[in-house]
C-alpha positions as CSV (number, residue, x, y, z in Angstrom):
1,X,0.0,0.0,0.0
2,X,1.2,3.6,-0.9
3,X,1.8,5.5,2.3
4,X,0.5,8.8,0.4
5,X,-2.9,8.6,1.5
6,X,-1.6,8.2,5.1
7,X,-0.5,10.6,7.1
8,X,2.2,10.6,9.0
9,X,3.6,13.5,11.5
10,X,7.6,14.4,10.5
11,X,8.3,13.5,13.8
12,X,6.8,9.9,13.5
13,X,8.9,6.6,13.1
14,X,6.8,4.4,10.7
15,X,9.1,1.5,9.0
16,X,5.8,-0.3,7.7
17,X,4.6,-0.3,4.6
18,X,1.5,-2.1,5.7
19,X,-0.9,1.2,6.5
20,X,-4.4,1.3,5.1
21,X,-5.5,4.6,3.3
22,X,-6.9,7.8,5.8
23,X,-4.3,6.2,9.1
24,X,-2.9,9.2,10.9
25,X,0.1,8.4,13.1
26,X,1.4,11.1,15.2
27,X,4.0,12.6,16.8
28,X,6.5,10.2,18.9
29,X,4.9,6.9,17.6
30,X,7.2,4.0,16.2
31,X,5.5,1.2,14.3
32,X,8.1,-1.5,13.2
33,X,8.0,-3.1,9.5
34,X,6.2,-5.9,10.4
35,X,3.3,-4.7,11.7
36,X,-0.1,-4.3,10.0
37,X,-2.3,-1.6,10.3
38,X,-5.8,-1.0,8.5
39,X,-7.5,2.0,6.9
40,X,-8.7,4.7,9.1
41,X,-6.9,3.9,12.3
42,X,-5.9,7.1,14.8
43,X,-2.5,6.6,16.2
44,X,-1.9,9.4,18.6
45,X,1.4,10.0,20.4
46,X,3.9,8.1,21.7
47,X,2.7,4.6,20.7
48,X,4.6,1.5,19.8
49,X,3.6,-1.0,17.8
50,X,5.8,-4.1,17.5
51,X,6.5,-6.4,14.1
52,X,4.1,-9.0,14.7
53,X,0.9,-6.8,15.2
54,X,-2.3,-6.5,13.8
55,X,-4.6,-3.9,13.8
56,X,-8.4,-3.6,11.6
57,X,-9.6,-1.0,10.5
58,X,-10.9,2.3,12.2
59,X,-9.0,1.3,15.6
60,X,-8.2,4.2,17.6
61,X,-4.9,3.7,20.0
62,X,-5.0,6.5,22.3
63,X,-1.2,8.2,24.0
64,X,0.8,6.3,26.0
65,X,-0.1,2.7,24.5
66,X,2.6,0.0,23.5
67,X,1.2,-2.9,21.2
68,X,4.0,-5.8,21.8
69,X,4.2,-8.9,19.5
70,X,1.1,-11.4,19.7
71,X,-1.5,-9.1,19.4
72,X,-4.4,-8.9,17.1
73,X,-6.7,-5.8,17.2
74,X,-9.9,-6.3,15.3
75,X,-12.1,-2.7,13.3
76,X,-13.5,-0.4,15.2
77,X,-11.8,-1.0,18.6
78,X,-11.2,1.8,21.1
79,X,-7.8,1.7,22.6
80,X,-8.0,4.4,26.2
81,X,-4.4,5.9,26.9
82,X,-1.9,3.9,28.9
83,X,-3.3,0.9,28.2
84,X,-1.0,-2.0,28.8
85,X,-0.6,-5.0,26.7
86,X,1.8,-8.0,27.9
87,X,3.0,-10.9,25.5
88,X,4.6,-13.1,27.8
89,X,3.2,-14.9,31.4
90,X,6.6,-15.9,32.6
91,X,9.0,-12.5,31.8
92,X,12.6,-12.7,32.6
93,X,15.4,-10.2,31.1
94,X,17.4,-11.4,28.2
95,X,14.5,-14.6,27.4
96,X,12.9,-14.0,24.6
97,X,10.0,-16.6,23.3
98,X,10.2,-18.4,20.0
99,X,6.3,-17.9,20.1
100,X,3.7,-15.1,22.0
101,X,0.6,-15.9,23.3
102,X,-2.2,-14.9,21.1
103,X,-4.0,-11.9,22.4
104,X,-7.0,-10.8,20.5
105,X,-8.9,-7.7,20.8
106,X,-12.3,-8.3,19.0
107,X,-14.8,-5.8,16.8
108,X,-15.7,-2.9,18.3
109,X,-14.7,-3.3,22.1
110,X,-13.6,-0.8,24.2
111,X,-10.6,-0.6,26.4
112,X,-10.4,1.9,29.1
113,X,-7.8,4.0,30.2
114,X,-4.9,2.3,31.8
115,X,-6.3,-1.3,32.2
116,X,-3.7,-4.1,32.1
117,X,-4.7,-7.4,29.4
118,X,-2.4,-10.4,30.5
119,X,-0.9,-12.1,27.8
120,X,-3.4,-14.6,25.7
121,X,-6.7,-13.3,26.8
122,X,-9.4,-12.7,24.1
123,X,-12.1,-9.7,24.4
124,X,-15.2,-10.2,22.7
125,X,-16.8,-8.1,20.5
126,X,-18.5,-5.2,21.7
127,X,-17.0,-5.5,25.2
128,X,-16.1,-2.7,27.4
129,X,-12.8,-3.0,29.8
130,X,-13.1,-0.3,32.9
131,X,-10.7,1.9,33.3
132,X,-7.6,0.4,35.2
133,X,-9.3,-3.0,35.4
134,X,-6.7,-5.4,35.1
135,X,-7.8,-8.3,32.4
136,X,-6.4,-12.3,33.1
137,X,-8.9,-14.2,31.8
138,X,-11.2,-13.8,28.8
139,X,-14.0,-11.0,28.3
140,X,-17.3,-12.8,26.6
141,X,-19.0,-10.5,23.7
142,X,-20.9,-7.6,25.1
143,X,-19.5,-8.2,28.6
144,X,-19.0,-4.6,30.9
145,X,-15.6,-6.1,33.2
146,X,-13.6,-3.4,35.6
147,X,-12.0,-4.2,38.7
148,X,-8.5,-5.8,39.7
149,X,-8.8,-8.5,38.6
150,X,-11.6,-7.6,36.2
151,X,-14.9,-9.1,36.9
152,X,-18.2,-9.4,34.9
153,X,-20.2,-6.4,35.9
154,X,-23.0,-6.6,33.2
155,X,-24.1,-6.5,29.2
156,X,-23.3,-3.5,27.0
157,X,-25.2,-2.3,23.5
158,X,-23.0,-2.3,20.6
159,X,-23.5,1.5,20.9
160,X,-21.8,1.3,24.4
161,X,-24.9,1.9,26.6
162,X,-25.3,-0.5,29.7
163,X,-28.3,-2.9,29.2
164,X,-30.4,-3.7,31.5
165,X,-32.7,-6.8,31.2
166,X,-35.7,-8.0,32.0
167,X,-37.5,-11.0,33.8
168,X,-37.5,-12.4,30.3
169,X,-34.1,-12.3,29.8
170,X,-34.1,-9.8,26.5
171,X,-33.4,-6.1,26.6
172,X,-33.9,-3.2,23.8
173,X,-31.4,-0.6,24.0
174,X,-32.5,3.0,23.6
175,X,-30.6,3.2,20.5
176,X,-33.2,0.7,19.2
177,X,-30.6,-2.5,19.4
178,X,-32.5,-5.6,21.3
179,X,-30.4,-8.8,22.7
180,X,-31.6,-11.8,24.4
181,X,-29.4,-13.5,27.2
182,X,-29.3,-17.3,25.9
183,X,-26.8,-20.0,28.1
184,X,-25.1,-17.4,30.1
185,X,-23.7,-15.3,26.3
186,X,-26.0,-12.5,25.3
187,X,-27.0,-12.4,21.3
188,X,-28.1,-9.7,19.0
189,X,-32.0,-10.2,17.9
């Protein structure tokens, strides 16, 4: 891909050619040769990304965020600032893995600012992460989760308003979106 129809601050370090069309990366960011990035995506200052990184398209990585090998970040996920990705359970200077743990961020969550995602965990699509929650196990779809560690604190709409459900078990959003709670997952209707 032509980086042309990106743009890239002067002050910027972007060794990838691998940057969809309408991707703004700011000042103080690095991303390494390796690393994908789709169309649309906000990188703001001072961000990493490492070579084995993935990121969709219209993913917004807020300041202060370091995206380490191992991680895939699905469209249309929010990235708060400071939060902190890890790639490896078992850290110890100078020991680097052959492999990461696969961490994978899915469409459309939300992270908040400064939470903490342990290496290998998965969160779901549409699911919100509190603000300094800290993430070890996975987040299902639509799941709200804050705490330390993070615990399951209810549903959110894919438009990022808390449901609340009924006897029945279904709820309808006031953005007009209606889910139904079936074997402990909720589902779009």
């Amino acid at each position: 891909m032509p980086l042309e129809k990106v743009f890239i601050h002067p002050q910027a370090i972007v060794d990838s050619a691998s940057i969809g069309p309408g991707t703004r990366v700011w000042a103080f960011a690095h991303v390494m040769p390796g690393a994908r990035i789709g169309a649309d995506c906000n990188i703001c200052e001072h961000v990493f990304i490492e070579d084995d990184v993935v990121l969709g398209d219209q993913v917004t990585v807020k300041s202060g965020v370091y995206i380490w090998n191992g991680i895939s970040i699905e469209d249309k996920v929010f990235v708060g600032p400071n939060a902190t990705f890890t790639n490896d359970r078992f850290p110890r200077s100078k020991a680097y893995q052959a492999v990461y743990p696969r961490t994978l961020i899915r469409r459309g969550a939300s992270l908040g600012a400064a939470c903490v995602l342990i290496a290998g965990v998965t969160v779901g699509r549409y699911a919100m992460v509190g603000a300094g929650a800290v993430v070890t196990k996975d987040v299902p779809d639509y799941a709200l989760v804050f705490g330390n560690p993070a615990h399951f604190q209810g549903w959110i709409c894919t438009c990022g308003k808390r449901l609340r459900l009924a006897d029945q078990q279904e709820a309808t959003c006031p953005c007009g979106l209606s889910y139904r709670l079936v074997g402990g997952r909720i589902e779009s209707l």
